[in-house]
C-alpha positions in Angstrom: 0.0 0.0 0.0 1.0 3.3 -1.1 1.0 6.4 1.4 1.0 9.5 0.2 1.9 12.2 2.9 0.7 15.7 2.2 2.2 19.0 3.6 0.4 21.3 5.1 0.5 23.9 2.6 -0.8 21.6 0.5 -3.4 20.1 2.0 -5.4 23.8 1.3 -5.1 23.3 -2.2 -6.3 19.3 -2.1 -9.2 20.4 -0.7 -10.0 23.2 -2.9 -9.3 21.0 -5.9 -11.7 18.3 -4.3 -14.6 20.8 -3.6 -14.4 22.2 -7.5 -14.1 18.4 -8.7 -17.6 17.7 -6.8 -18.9 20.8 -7.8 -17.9 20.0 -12.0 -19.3 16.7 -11.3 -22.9 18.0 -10.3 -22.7 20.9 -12.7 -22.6 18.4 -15.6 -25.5 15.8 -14.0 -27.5 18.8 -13.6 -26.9 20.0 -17.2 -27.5 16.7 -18.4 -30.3 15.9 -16.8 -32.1 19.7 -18.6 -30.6 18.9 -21.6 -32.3 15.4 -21.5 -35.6 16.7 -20.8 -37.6 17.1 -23.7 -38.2 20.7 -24.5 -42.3 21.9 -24.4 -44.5 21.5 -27.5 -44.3 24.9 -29.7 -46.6 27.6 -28.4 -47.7 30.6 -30.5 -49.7 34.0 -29.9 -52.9 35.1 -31.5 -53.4 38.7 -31.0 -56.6 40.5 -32.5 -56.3 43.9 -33.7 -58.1 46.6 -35.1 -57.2 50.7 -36.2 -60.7 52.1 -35.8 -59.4 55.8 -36.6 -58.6 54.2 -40.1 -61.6 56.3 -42.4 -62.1 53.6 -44.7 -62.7 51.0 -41.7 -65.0 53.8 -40.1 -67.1 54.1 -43.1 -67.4 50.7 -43.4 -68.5 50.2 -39.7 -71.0 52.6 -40.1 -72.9 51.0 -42.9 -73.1 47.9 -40.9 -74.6 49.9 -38.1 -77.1 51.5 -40.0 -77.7 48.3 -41.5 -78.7 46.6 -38.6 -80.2 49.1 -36.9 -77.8 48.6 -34.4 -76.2 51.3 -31.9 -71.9 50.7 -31.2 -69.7 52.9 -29.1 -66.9 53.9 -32.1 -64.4 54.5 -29.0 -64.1 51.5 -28.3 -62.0 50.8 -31.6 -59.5 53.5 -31.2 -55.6 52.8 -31.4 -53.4 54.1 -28.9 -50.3 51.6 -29.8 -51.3 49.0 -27.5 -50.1 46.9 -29.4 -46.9 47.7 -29.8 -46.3 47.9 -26.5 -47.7 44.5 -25.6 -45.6 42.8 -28.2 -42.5 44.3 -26.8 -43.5 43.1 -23.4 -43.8 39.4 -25.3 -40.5 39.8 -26.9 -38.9 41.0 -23.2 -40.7 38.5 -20.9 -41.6 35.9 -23.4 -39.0 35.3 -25.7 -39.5 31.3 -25.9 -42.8 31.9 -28.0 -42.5 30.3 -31.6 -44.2 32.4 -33.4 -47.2 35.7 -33.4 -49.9 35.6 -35.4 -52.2 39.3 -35.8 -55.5 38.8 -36.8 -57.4 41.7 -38.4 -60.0 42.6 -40.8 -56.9 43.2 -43.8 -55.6 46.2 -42.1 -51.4 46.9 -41.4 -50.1 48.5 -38.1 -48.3 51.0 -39.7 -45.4 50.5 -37.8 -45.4 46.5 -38.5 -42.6 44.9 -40.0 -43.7 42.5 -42.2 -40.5 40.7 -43.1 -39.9 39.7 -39.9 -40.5 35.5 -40.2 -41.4 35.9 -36.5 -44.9 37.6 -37.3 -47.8 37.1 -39.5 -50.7 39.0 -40.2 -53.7 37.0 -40.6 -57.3 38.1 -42.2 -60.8 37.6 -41.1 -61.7 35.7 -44.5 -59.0 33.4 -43.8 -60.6 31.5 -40.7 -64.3 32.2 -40.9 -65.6 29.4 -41.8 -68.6 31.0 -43.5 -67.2 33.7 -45.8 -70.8 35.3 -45.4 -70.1 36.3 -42.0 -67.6 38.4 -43.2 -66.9 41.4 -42.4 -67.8 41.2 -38.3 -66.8 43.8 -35.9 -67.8 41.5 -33.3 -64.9 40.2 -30.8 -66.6 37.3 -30.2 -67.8 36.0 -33.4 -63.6 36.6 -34.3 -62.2 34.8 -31.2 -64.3 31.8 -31.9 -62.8 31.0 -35.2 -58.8 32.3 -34.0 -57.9 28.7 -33.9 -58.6 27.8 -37.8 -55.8 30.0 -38.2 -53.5 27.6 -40.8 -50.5 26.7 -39.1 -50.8 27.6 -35.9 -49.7 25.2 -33.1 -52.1 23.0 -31.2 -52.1 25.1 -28.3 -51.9 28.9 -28.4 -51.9 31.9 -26.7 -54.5 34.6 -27.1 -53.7 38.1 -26.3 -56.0 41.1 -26.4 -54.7 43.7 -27.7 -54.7 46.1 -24.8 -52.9 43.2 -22.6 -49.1 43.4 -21.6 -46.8 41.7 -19.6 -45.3 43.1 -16.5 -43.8 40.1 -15.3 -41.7 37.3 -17.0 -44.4 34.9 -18.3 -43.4 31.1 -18.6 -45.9 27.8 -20.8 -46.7 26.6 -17.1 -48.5 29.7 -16.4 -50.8 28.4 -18.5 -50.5 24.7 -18.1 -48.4 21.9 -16.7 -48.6 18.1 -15.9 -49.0 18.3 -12.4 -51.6 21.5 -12.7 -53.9 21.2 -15.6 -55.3 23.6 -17.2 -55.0 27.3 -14.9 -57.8 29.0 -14.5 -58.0 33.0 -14.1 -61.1 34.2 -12.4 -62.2 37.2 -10.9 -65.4 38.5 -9.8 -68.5 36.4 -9.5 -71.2 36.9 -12.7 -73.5 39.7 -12.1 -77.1 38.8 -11.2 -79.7 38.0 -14.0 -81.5 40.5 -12.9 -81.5 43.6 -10.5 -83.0 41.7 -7.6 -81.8 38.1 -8.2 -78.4 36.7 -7.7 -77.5 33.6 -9.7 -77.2 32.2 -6.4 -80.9 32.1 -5.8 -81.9 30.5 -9.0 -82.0 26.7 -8.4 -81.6 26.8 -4.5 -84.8 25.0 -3.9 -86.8 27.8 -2.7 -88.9 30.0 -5.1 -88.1 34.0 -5.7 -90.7 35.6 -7.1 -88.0 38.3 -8.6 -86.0 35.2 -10.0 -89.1 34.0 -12.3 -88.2 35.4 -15.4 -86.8 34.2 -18.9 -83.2 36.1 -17.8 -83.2 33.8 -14.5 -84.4 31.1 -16.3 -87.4 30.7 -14.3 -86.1 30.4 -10.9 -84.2 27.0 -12.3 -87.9 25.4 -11.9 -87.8 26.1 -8.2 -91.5 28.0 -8.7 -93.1 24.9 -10.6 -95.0 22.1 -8.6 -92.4 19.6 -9.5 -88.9 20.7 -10.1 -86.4 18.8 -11.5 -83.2 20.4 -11.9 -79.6 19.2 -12.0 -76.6 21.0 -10.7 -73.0 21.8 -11.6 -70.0 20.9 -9.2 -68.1 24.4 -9.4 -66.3 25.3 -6.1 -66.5 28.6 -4.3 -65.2 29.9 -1.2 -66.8 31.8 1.5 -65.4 35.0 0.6 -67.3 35.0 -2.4 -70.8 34.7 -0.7 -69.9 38.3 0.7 -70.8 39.3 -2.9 -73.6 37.4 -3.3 -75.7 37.5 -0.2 -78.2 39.4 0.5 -76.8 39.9 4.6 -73.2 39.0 4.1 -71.3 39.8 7.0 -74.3 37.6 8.9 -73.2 34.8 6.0 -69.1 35.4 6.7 -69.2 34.9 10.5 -71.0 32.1 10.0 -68.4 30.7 7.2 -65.9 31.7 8.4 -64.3 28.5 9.6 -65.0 26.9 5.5 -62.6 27.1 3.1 -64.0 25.4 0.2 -67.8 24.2 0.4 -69.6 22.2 -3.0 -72.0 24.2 -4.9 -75.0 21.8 -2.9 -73.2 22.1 0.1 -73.5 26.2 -0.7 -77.2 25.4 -1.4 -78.1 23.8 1.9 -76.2 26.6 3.9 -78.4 29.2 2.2 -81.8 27.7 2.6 -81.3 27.1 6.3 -80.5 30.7 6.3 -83.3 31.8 3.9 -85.9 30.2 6.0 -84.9 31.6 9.1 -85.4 35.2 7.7 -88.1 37.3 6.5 -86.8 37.4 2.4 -89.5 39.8 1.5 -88.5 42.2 3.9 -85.2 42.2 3.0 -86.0 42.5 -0.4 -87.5 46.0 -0.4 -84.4 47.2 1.9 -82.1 45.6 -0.3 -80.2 48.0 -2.5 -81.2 47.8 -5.9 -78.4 46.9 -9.0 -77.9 48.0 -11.8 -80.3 47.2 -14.8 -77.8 45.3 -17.5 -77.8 46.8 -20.6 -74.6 46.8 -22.3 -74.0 43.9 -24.8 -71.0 42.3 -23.1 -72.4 41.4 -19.8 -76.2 40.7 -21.9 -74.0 38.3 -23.4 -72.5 37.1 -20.4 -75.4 36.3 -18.6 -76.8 34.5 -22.2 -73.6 32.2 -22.1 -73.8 31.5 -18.2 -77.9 30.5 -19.6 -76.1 28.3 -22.0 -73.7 26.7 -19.0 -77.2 26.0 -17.0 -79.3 24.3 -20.0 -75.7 21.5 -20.6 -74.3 21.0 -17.0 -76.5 22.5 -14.3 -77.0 25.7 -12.4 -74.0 26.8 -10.6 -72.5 29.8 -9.5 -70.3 31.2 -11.5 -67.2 33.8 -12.0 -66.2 35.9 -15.1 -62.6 35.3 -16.7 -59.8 37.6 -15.0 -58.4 40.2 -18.0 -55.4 37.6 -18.7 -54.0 36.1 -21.6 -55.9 32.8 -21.8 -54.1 29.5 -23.6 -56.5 27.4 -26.1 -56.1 24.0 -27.3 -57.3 23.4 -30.8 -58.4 20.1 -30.4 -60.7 21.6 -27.4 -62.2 24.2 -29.7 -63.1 21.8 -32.0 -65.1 19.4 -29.8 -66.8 22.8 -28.7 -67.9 23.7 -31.9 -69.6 20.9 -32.3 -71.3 20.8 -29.0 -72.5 24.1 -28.8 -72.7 24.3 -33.0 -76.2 25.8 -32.8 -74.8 29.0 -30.6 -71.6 29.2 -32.0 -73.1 29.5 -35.5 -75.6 32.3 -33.8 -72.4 34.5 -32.6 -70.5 33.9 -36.1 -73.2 35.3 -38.1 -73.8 38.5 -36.0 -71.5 41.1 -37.5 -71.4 43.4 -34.5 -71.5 42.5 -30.3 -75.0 40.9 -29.6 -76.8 40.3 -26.4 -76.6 36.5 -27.4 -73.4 36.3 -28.3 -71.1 33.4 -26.6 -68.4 34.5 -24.7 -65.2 33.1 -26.0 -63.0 32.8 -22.3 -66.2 32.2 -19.9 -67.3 29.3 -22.2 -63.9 28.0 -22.5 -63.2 28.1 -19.1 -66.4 26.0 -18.1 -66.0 23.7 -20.8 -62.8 22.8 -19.1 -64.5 22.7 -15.6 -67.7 21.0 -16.5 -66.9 18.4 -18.5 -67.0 15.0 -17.2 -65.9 11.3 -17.8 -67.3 8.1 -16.3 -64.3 5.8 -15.3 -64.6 2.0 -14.8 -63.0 0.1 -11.8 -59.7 0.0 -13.4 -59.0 3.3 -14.3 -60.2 4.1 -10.6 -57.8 1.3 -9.4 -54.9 3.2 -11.5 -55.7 6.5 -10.5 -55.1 5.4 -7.2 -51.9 3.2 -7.7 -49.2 6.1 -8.1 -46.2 4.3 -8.0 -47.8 1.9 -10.8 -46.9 -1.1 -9.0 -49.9 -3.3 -9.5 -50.5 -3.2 -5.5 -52.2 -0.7 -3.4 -49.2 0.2 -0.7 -50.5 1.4 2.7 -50.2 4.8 1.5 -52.4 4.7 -1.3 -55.0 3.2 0.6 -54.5 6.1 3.4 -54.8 7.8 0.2 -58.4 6.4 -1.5 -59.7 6.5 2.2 -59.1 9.9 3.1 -61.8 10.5 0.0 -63.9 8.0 1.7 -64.4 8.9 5.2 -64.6 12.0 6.9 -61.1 13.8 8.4 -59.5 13.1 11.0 -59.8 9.5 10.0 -60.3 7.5 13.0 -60.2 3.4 14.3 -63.8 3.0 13.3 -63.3 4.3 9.2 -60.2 1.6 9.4 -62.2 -0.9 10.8 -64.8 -0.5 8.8 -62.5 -0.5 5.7 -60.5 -3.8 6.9 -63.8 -5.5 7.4 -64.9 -4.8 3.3 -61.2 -6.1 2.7 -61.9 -9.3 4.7 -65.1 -10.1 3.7 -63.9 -10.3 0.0 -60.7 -12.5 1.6 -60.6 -15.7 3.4 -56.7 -14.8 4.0 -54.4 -12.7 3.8 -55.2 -10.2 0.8 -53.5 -8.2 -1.2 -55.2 -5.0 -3.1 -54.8 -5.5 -6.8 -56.8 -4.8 -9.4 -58.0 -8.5 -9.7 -58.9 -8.0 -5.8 -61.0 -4.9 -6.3 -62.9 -5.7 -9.2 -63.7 -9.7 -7.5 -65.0 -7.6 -4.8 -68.3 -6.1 -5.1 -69.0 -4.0 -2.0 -65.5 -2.1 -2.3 -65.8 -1.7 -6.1 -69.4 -0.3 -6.0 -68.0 2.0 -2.8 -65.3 2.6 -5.6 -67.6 3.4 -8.7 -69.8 5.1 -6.5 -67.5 7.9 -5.0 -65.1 8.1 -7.7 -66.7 6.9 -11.2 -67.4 10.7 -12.1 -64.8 12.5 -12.8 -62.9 15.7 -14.5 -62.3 15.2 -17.8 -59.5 17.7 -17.4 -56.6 18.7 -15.2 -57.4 22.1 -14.2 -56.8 24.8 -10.9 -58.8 27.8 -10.2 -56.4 30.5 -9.6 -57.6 31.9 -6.1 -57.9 35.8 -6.1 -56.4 36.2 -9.5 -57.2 39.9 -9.8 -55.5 40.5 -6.6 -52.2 38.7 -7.2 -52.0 37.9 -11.0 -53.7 40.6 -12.9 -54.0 43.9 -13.1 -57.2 45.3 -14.4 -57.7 49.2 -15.4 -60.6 50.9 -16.7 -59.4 54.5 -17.6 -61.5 57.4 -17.2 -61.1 61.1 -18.7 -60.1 62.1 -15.3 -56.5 63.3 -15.3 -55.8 62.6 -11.6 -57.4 59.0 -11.7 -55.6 58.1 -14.8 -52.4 59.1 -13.6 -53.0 57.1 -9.5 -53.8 54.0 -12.0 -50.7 54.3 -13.9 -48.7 54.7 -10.7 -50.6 51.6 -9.0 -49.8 49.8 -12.1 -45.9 50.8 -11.7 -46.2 49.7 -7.5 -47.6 46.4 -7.8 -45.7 44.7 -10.6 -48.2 41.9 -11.7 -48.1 39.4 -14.3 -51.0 40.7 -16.8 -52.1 44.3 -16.9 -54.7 45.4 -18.6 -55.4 49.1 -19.8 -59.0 49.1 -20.8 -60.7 52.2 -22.7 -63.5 53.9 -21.1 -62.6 57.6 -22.0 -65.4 60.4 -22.4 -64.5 61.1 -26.3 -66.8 64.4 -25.4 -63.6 65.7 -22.8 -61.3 65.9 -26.2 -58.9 68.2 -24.5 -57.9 65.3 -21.7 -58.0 62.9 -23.5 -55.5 64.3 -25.8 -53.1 64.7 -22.8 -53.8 61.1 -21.7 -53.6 59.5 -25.2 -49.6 61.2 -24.5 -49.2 60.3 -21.1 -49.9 56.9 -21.7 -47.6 56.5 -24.4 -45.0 57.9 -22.4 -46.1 55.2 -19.3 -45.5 52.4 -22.0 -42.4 53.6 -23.4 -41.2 54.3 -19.5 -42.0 50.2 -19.4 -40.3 48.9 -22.8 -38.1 51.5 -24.4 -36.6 49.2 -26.8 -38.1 48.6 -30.0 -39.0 45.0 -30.8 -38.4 42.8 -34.3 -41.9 42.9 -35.0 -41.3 46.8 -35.4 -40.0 48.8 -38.3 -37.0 51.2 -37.6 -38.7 54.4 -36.3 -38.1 56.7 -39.3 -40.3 54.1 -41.5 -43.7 53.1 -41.9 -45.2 51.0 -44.2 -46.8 52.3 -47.5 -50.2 50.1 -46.8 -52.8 50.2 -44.6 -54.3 47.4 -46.0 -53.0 44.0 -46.7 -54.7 43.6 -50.1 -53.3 46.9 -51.3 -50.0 45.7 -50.3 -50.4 42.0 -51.6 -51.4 44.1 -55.1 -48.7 45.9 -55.0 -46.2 43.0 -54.3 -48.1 40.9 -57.4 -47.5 43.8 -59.7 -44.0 43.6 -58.7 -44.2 39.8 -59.3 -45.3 40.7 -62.9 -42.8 43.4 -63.5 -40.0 41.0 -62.6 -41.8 38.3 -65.2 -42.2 40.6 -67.8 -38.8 41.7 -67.4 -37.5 37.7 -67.1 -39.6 37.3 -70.8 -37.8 40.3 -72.1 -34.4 39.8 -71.4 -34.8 36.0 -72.6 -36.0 37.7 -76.0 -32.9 40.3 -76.3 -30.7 36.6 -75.4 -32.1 34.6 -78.1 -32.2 37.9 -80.6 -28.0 38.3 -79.7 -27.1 34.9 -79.2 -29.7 32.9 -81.1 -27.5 31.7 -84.2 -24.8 30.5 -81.5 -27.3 28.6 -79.7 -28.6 26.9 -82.3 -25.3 25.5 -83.2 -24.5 24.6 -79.8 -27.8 22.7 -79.8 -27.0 20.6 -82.8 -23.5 19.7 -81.7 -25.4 18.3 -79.1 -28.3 17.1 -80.9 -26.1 15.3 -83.5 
């Protein structure tokens, strides 16, 4: 045996030289294992845009409105270069997105560089289905077709226009293995009418101010025999401060639930209801605010929709966030819902039965179901994919089964189906479970229904998530927003239009001061920009595809032309070459 004896000066340097060797050697297993892991599926962007100071659009607006007899707020169309602010948030905080795709009616951002591969501007006529429909000014009837758009990958990204990012954004934001789909809610969907909450409709008990076509009748509580079905969404108790008529009487007494089913919900309120004079309450209640504008008609006509497919349930309106759509979702939509969908594509401008494009997406995701048999229950169960239910993932099935703290009787009671189904000692496979009928109907009963789809509500979205603004003509608000905006740095922010286009003077001087905000935010141009000195010659991509075909022909004609001038200097030469060849 060999002994190597260190001095002490060097023993220092050993030991350095040891610590860096370990450290190399977990640097490289932790690069290998990232570089092993297989990178996401490609994810794109779908933004929809629209220049409603362009005359020409205008004009054409305003035929359709007369048309139809229709009223539309034109403000609502104005440009203030949200766009090209949001994309340079996408570029800064999401730079791992394939590729953006800008749907519009034909027209160019003048500041869009078209050559960039990166971008691609894509037409109405291009993914309606029905080229009749065409043109729409309704957001709706548009986002409903953005995934025909040809080439885009399975899922995407869809952006409003007046969204950026104030936060870097990452693919599990949206979705991931362990987490479904995410869900961004906010506030709970306004009542169906001024004296009825959603809440009361379907409870069991019958409101006279909920028996109307817009509550659908009470949800049959007011006939002689009612037979309604409800949906499974979960709410917490702080939402039933918005939805009660005495909610801080409601919150004490939730106070100690954090999650409670949507028939759990209804129990709790009719032991309340009864114990309180409703009518009374109902003349001192403060009234709300008769609906009337077209995006929360159509709301409340898509929540309708919800009811007729999967039950009454309470629902909550889509936080102002990007949302992620899976194609092969849409499609299956479409054809559920056809007879809707086809009703939103054909109505040119926002209608009170329109179908909202995020709230129906959401609740598809939420509401749809499967019915598993005994071995996909069995499996669901068996995590480590063994074959065997360990003693953990029976802890696991059983905390579903019996009530928490689970005690000595909920395991005796559970050993004694075990037994009963076993002479000896057992062992919980899959052959076990389904050769033993009490525990597989226990099974099928508790766990046959289930999700179809991996999702998570995002608690109190709007609070920690999203940023919502609805700017005024008032100077001093606008400018506290922006500054709130700048304080608490969320993920999505979203500036929304609701200016007074009567206070022109104002809204002059915020049309500038929130340009400067966004350039404050993202200074540096993006690729999807043209340099600053340059805009582009179009407004409209059919003036600019002429304009490139004429080009095409020019170059042809001049291709025919100088082959002419060839064969009229050189054609005696080439005919000789051609017979030396030839012969």
């Amino acid at each position: 045996m060999i002994v190597f004896h260190l001095n002490r000066r060097f023993k220092p340097y050993c030991l350095g030289a040891l610590v860096l060797y370990i450290f190399l050697v977990y640097f490289f297993e932790v690069f290998h294992l990232f570089s092993t892991c297989p990178p996401h599926d490609p994810i794109d962007v779908v933004y929809t845009w629209v220049n409603g100071s362009d005359p020409r659009f205008v004009e054409n607006l305003k035929y359709y409105v007369r048309k139809y007899d229709s009223w539309i707020d034109f403000s609502r169309y104005d440009d203030k270069n949200e766009l090209l602010f949001s994309l340079r948030s996408l570029e800064k905080y999401a730079p791992w997105v394939r590729h953006v795709f800008i749907v519009t009616n034909g027209q160019i951002p003048s500041w869009l560089n078209l050559d960039y591969e990166g971008v691609s501007l894509v037409t109405h006529e291009e993914i309606f289905e029905d080229k009749f429909n065409v043109p729409s000014f309704s957001s709706p009837a548009i986002e409903m077709h953005l995934h025909r758009i040809p080439g885009l990958s399975k899922r995407f990204i869809y952006f409003n226009d007046d969204i950026f990012l104030h936060a870097p954004l990452f693919p599990d934001d949206f979705h991931s293995q362990s987490r479904g789909f995410l869900i961004y809610l906010s506030t709970l969907l306004p009542p169906c009418s001024p004296e009825c909450s959603w809440l009361f409709v379907a409870d069991g008990h019958c409101d006279n101010v909920c028996n109307n076509p817009n509550c659908q009748l009470d949800g049959g509580d007011c006939d002689t025999n009612p037979k309604t079905s409800h949906g499974d969404v979960i709410i917490d108790d702080y939402d039933l401060e918005n939805i009660t008529y005495s909610a801080q009487n409601f919150s004490q007494n939730l106070a100690q639930i954090e999650k409670i089913n949507i028939s759990q919900l209804i129990q709790q309120h009719n032991r309340k209801i009864l114990l309180l004079d409703k009518l009374k309450r109902h003349k001192t209640r403060k009234k709300s605010v008769k609906i009337v504008d077209p995006y929360t008609a159509s709301l409340q006509h898509t929540n309708r929709i919800l009811n007729d497919f999967y039950g009454f349930s309470v629902r909550k309106v889509p936080a102002h966030a990007p949302i992620m759509i899976d194609r092969d979702i849409m499609n299956e939509m479409q054809r559920k819902f056809e007879k809707h969908f086809a009703k939103t594509a054909r109505n040119r401008l926002r209608s009170v039965d329109d179908v909202q494009f995020a709230f129906s997406y959401y609740y598809y995701i939420i509401h749809e179901k499967i019915i598993a048999d005994i071995d996909q229950i069995f499996d669901n169960f068996d995590t480590d994919l063994s074959g065997i239910w360990s003693q953990s993932e029976i802890r696991a099935a059983m905390t579903k089964l019996y009530d928490l703290p689970l005690n000595d009787e909920a395991f005796q009671h559970f050993a004694s189906i075990l037994m009963n189904c076993s002479n000896s000692d057992f062992i919980v496979t899959k052959s076990f479970v389904q050769k033993c009928p009490t525990l597989a109907q226990i099974l099928q009963t508790q766990f046959a229904t289930q999700h179809r789809f991996k999702f998570e509500l995002i608690k109190d979205s709007d609070k920690r998530f999203v940023t919502f603004k609805m700017l005024n003509s008032n100077l001093t608000q606008v400018i506290n927003q922006l500054d709130d905006v700048l304080r608490n740095e969320r993920k999505f922010v979203c500036l929304n239009d609701n200016l007074d286009h009567s206070q022109t003077t104002n809204n002059e001087i915020i049309k500038r001061l929130m340009f400067d905000f966004y350039t404050s935010l993202f200074p540096v141009p993006s690729k999807f920009e043209l340099p600053q000195k340059y805009k582009n010659r179009f407004s409209y991509i059919e003036d600019y595809n002429l304009m490139m075909g004429k080009k095409h022909e020019k170059f042809l004609l001049a291709c025919v032309l100088l082959l002419v001038i060839l064969l009229v200097l050189f054609g005696k030469k080439l005919c000789k070459i051609i017979k030396i060849f030839v012969l």
